[in-house]
Backbone as numpy.savetxt, mean C-alpha at the origin, in Angstrom:
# Nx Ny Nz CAx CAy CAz Cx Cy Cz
2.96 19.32 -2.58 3.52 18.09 -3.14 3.50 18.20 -4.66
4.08 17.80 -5.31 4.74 17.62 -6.68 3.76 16.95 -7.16
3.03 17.83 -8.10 1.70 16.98 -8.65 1.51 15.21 -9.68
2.59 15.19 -9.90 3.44 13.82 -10.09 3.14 12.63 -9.15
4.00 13.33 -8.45 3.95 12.41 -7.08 2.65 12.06 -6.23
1.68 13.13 -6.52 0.76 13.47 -5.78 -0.19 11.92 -6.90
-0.11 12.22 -7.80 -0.65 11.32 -8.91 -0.06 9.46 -8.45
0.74 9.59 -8.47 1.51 8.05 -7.56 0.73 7.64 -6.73
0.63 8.77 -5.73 0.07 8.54 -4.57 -1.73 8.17 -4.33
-1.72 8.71 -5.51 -3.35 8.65 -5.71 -3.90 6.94 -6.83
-3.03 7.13 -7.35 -2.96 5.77 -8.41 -2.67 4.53 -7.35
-1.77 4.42 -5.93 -1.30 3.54 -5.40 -2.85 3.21 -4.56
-3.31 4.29 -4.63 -4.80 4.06 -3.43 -5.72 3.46 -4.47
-6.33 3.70 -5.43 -7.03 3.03 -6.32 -6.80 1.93 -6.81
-5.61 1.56 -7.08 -5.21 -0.04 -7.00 -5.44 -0.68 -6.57
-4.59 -0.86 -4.93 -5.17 -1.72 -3.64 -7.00 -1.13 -3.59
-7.35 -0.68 -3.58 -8.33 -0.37 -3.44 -9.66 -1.07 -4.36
-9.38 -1.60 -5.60 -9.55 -2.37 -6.64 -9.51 -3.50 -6.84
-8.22 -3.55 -5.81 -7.83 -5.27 -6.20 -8.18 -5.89 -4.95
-8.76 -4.81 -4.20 -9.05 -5.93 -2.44 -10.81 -5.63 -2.47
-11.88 -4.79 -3.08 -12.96 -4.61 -2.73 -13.25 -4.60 -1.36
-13.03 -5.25 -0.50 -13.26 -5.50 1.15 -12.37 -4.99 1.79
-12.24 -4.43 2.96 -11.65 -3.96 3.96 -10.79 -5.45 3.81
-9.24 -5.48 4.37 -8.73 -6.69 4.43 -8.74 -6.69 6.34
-8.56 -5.82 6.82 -8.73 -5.86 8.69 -9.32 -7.26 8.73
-9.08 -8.15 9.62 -9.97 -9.34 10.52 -11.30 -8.94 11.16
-12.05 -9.64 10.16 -13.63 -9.10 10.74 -14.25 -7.89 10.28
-14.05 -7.55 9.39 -14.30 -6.12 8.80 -15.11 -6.45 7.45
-16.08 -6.40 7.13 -16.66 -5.98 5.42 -16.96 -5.23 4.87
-16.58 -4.20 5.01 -17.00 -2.62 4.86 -15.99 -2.86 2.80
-16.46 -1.61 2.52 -15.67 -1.33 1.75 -14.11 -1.02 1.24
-13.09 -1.33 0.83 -12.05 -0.87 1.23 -11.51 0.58 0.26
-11.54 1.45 1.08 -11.57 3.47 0.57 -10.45 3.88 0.88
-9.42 2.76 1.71 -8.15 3.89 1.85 -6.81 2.60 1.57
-5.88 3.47 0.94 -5.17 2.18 1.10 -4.10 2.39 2.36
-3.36 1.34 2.23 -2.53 1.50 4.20 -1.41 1.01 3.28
-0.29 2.05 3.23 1.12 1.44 3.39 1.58 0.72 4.15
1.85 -0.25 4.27 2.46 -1.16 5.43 3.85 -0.92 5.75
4.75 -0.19 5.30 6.18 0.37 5.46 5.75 1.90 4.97
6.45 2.50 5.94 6.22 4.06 5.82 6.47 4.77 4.06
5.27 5.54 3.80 5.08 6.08 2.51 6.09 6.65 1.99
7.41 7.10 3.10 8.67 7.73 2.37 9.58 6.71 1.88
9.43 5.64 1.99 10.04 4.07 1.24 9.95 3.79 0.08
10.86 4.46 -0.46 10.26 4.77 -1.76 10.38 3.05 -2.80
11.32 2.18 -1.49 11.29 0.60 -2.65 10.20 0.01 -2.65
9.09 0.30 -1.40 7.82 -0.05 -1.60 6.85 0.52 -1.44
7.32 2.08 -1.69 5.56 2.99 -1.33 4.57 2.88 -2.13
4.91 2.20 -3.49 4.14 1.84 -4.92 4.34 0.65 -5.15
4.42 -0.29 -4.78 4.23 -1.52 -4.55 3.35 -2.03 -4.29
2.01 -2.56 -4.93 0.76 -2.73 -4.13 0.71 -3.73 -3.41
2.07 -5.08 -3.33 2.07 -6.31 -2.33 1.96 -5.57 -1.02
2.97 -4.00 -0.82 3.14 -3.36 0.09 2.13 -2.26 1.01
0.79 -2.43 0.24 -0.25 -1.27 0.47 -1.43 -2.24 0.73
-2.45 -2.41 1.57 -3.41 -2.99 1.69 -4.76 -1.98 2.14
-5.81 -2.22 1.39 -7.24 -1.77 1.39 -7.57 -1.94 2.50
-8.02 -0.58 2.96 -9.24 -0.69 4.33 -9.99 -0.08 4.41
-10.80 -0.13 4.87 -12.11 0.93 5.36 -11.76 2.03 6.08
-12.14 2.96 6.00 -11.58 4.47 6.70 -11.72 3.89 8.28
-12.62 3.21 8.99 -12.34 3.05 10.34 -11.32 1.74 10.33
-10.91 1.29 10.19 -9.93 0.18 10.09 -8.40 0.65 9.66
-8.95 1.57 8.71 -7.37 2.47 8.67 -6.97 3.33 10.14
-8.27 4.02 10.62 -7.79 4.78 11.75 -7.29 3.52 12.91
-7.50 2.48 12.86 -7.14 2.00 13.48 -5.61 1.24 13.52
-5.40 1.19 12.03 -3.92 0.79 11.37 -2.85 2.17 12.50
-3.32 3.15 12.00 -2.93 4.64 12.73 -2.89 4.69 14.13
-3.99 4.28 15.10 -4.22 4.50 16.49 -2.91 3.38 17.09
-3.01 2.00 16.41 -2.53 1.18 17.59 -1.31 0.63 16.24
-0.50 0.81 16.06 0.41 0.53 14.96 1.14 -0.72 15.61
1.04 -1.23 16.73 1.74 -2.57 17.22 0.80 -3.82 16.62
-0.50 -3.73 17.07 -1.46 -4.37 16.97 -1.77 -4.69 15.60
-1.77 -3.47 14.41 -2.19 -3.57 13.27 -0.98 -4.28 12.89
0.91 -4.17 13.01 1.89 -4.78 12.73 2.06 -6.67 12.74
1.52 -6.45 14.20 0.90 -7.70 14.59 0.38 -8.77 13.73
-1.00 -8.06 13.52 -2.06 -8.67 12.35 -1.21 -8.96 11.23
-0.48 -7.98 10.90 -0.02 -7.87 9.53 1.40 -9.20 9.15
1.35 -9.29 10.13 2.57 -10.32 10.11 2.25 -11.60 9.80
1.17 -11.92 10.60 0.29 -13.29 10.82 -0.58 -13.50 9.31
-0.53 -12.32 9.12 -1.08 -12.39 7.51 -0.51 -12.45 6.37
0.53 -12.02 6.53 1.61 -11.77 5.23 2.69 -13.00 5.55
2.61 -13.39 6.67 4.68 -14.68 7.16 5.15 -13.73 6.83
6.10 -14.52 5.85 7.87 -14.48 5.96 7.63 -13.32 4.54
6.74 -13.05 3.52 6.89 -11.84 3.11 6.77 -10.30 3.21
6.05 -10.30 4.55 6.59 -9.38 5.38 8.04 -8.69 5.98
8.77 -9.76 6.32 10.13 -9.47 6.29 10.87 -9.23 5.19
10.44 -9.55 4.16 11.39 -9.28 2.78 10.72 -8.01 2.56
9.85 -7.51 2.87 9.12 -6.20 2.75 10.27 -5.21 3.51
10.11 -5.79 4.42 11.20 -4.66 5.81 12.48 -4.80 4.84
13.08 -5.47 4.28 14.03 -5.44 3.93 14.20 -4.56 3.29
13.41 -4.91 1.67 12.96 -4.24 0.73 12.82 -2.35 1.15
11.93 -2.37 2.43 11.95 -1.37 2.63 12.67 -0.15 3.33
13.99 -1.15 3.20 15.37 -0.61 3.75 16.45 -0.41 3.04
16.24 0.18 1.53 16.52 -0.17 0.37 16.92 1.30 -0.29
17.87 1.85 0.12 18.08 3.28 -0.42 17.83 3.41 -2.01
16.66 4.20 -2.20 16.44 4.43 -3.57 16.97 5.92 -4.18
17.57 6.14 -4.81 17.96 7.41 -5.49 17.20 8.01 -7.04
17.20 9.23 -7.26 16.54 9.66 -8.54 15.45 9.05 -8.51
14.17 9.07 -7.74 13.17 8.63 -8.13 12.28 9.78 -9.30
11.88 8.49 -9.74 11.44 9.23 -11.51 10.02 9.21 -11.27
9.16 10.21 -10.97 7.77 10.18 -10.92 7.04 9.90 -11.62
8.12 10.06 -12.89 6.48 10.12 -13.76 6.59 8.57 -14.41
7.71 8.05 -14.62 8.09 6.26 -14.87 7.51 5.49 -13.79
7.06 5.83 -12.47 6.26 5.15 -11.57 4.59 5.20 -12.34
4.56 6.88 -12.37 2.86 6.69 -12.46 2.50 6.27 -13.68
3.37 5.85 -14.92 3.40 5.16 -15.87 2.74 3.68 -16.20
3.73 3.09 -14.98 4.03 1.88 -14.11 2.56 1.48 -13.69
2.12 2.31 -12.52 0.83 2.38 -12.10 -0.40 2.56 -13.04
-0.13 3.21 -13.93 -1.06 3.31 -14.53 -1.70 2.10 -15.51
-0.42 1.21 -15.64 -0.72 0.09 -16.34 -1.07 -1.00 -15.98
-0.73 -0.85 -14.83 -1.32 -2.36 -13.49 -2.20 -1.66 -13.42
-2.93 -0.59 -13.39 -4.65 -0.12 -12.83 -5.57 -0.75 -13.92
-4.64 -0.56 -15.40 -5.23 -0.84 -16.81 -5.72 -1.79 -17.18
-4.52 -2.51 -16.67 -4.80 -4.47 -16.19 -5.97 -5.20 -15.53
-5.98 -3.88 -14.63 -7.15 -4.97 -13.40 -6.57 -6.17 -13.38
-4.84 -6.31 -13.41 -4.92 -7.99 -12.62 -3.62 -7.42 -11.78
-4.42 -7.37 -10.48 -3.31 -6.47 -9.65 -2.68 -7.83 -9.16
-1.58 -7.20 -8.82 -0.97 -7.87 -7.64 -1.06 -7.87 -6.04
């Protein structure tokens, strides 16, 4: 992977990861160590989006992974109707993505500490 990108990817996990402290799963207080794209990571209108990425605990992520109806589920009941503007959003042909104007991007909402 394109060490750029690889940097995105790593900046998008420390964010959510920052801005949620707690596992967000129902019933969970663990730490939150991984972040969970909620629309697949090749989306590129919201793979860096942190409304679009939520903190979990490594067993709460495997579980985002194991049962993806269930975690969708949750995720719906949690998010409403901005969930669907997500799907939208995340149906959103992006072209020329600029790596390094993302991790720019990211880097300044991390800077902030006032995530979104």
């Amino acid at each position: 992977m394109d060490p750029v990108k690889k940097d995105c990817y790593d900046l998008i996990q420390s964010i959510v990861c920052t801005r949620d402290i707690l596992c967000r799963a129902p019933g969970c207080d663990k730490y939150a160590t991984a972040g969970h794209h909620i629309f697949k990571r090749d989306r590129m209108a919201t793979a860096f989006d942190p409304r679009y990425v939520i903190g979990l605990c490594v067993d709460c992520h495997r579980w985002a992974h194991a049962k993806p109806a269930q975690f969708t589920d949750w995720v719906i009941s949690w998010m409403g109707d901005e969930y669907y503007f997500g799907v939208r959003k995340s149906h959103t042909v992006v072209k020329d993505v600029n790596y390094i104007e993302i991790r720019e991007g990211l880097k300044r909402i991390l800077a902030r500490k006032e995530i979104p």
